[in-house]
N, C-alpha and C positions, 0 to 999 in steps of 0.2 A: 468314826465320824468322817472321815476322810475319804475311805470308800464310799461313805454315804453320800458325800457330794459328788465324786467321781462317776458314779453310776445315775443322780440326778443329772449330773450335765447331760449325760450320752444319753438320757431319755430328753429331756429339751432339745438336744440338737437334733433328734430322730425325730421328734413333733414336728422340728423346726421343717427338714426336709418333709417331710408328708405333706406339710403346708405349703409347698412349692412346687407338688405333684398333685396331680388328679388323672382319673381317665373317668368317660364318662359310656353312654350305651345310650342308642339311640336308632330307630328302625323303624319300617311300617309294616302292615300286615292287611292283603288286598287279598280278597275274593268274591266270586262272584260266578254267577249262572252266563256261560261263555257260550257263544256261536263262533269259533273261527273263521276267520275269511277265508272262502272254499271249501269249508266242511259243511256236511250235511245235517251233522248229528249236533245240538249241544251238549253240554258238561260243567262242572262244576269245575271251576280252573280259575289261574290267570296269568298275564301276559309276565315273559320271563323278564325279569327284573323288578316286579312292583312290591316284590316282600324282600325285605333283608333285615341284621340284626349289624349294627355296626359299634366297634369296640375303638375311642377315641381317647389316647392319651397324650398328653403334653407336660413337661416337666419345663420349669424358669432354673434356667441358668445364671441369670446376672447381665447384667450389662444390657436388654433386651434384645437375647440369646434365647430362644428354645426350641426342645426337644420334644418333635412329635413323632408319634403311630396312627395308623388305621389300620383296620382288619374289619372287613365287611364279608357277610355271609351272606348270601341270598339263598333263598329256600322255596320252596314250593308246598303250601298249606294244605293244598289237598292232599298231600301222598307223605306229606315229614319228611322228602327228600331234598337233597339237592336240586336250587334252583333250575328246570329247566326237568322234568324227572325224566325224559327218554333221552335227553343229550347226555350224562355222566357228567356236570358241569363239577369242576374244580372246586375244593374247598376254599374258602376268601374268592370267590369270582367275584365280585364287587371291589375289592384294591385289597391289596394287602400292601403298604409303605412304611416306611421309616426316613425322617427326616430332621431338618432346623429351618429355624425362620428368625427374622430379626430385620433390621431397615433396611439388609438390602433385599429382601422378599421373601420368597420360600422354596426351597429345596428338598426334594423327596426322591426317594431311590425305591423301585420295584413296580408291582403290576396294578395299572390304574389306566384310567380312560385318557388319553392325550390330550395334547395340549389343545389339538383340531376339536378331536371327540366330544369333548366334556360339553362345548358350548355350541356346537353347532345345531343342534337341534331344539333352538330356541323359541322357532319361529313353527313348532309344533306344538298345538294347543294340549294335546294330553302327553307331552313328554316322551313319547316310544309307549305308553305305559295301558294303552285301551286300542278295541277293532277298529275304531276312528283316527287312527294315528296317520298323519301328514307328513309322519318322518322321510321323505323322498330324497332330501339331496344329498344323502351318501349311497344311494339305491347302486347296487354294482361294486360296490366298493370296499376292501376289508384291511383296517390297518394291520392284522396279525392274521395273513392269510394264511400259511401253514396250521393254525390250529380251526382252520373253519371246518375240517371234518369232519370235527366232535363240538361245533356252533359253542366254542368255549373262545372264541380268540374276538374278532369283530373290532368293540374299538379297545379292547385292551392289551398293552401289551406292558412286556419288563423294560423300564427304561431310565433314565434322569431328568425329571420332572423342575423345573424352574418357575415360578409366577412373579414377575413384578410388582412392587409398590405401586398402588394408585398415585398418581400424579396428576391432580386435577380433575379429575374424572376418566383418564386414559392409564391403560393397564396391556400387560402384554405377557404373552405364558408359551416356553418352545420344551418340546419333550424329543429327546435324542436316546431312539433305541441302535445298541450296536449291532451288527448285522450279525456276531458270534453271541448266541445266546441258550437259553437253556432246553429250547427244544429245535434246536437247528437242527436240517439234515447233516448226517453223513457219509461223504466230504462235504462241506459247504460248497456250492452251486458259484463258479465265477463271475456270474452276474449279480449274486446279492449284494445288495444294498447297505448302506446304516440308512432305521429310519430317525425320520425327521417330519415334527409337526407343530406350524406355527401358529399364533392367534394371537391379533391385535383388538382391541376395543376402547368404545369411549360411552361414559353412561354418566349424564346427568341430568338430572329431572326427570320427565317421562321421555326421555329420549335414550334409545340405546339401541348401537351399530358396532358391527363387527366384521372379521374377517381372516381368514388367513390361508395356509395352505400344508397337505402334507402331502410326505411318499414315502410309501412301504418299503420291507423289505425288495418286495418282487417287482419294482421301478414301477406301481403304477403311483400317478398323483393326481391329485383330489383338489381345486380351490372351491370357495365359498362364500359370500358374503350375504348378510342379514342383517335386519333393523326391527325395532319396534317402537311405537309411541303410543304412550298413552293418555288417551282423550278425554279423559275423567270417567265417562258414562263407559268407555269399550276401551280397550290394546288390540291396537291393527299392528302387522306387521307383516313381513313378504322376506324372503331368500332366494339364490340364484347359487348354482353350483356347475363347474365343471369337468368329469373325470374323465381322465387321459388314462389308459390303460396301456399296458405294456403287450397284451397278446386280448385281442378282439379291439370291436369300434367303440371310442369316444363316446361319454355321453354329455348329455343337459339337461339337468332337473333344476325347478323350480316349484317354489309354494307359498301359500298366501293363509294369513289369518287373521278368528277377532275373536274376541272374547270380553263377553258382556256379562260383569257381578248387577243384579240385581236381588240387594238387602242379602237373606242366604241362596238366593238361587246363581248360580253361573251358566251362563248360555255360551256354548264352544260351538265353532265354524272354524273348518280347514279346507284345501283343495291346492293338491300338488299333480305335476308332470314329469315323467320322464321319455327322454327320447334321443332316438339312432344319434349322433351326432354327424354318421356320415351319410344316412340314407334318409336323414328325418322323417324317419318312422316314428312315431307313439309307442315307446314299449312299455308303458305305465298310465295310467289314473287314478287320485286316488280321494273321493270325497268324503270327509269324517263331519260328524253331527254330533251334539254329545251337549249333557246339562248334568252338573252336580246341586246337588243340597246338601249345606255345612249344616250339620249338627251343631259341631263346634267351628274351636281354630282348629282340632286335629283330626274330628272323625264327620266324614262326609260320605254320603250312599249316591252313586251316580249311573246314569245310563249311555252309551253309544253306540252309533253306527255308523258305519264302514261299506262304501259302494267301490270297489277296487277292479279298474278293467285294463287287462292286460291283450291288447290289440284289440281282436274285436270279442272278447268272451269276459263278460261281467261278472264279479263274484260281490256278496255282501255276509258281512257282519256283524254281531253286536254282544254287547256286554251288559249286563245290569248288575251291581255289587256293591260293596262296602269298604272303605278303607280307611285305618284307624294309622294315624303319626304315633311314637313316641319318643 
């Protein structure tokens, strides 16, 4: 009898923790009949990042204490590879972290989009994520420039990840990568860097403004600020960015958008610039066009296009496809 209650405890107290753990799985799955901007030919494709599988656990510690993971895979539907299929992009290219969180914010260690990255491309109407894309104000720019040779690094890197408590509507997030890391040269370069990438914001009602600033390993830095409001009928919204490079000329991009839900249809307008900062040249244009139909809240078939001129030589593109949340 004794046993018997012995071994009922230690099955309630193992319920008991299971109860206090979870992870969960959550992803999309985008494809679509693709034109490239500058290619001739289309194909059956999509833009790197618009499918991943993401693995998201949290355990309660007590006291409102806990203990998170992420591990996100991005993949590429048309070929079952690794997102990105001609780059060899890393296993978890989307984050792989481990952290805590509790009143005073949240805390995560490892490879995720920074604190600059994750939000600055707010004020692009399809996210990075279609040929219409407005993403310009980091155009030049790469927080983890040592791995852009294999286009796996961009805005992520290994680092400690911080986001504050909302206070009111005002939040703030710095990511501090050290300059000795897992794929440093060898010797490390005596000019490198720790990076460092800030982000302040304030969001209430349809009102939401932000900004911040970061710098690489390889001393270039990057500012940024962006808004958007929303006007019941449309979200307009506009960004301004400036990168200071450490070897070539400065630049200044900017971009502007809107985006109109009518019932299931959404109507997207973008149109960004970049340019010399010291010769005020035009080294960029970029006009995106683009309208979804929600099926649902998670699956939606949508079309865009992309007129992109780089000085005086125009290129366009477009996409038509399907993209299911789960």
């Amino acid at each position: 009898m004794k046993k018997t209650l012995i071994a009922l405890a230690a099955v309630v107290a193992t319920g008991a923790a299971f109860a206090q753990s979870s992870v969960t799985i959550d992803g999309a799955v985008d494809l679509g009949y693709v034109k490239p901007i500058g290619s001739k030919d289309a194909r059956l494709d999509a833009t790197n990042g618009a499918n991943q599988i993401r693995f998201l656990g949290t355990e309660d510690l007590g006291g409102g204490l806990k203990a998170h993971f992420t591990l996100a895979q991005r993949f590429s539907p048309e070929s079952g590879g690794n997102d990105g299929t001609t780059f060899a992009r890393p296993t978890f290219q989307g984050e792989s972290t481990v952290g805590l969180s509790g009143g005073f914010g949240a805390v995560k260690l490892g490879r995720a989009l920074t604190a600059f990255q994750a939000p600055v491309n707010a004020t692009d109407p399809w996210g990075t994520l279609q040929q219409a894309s407005t993403a310009v104000l980091t155009s030049g720019y790469f927080t983890d420039k040592e791995n852009n040779a294999d286009a796996a690094g961009l805005g992520r890197t290994d680092a400690i990840h911080y986001s504050s408590p909302n206070f009111s509507g005002f939040s703030a997030a710095v990511s501090l990568g050290l300059k000795q890391h897992a794929n440093s040269p060898a010797p490390l370069p005596a000019t490198t860097k720790n990076l460092m990438g800030l982000w302040a914001s304030y969001a209430s009602g349809p009102l939401y403004v932000g900004g911040g600033m970061e710098q690489n390993r390889q001393d270039d830095q990057i500012t940024a600020f962006l808004g958007t409001y929303n006007l019941g009928f449309m979200t307009v919204g506009g960004g301004f960015s400036q990168l200071d490079l450490a070897v070539g000329n400065d630049r200044k991009a900017w971009n502007i958008m809107a985006v109109a839900p009518m019932g299931a249809v959404v109507i997207k307008a973008g149109y960004g610039q970049v340019k010399d900062d010291v010769t005020g040249a035009k080294i960029s244009k970029k006009l995106g066009l683009g309208v979804d139909y929600m099926l649902s809240k998670r699956t939606k078939v949508y079309a865009s296009y992309g007129n992109e001129g780089a000085r005086t030589t125009d290129k366009t593109g477009y996409d038509i496809g399907i993209r299911h949340t789960f």
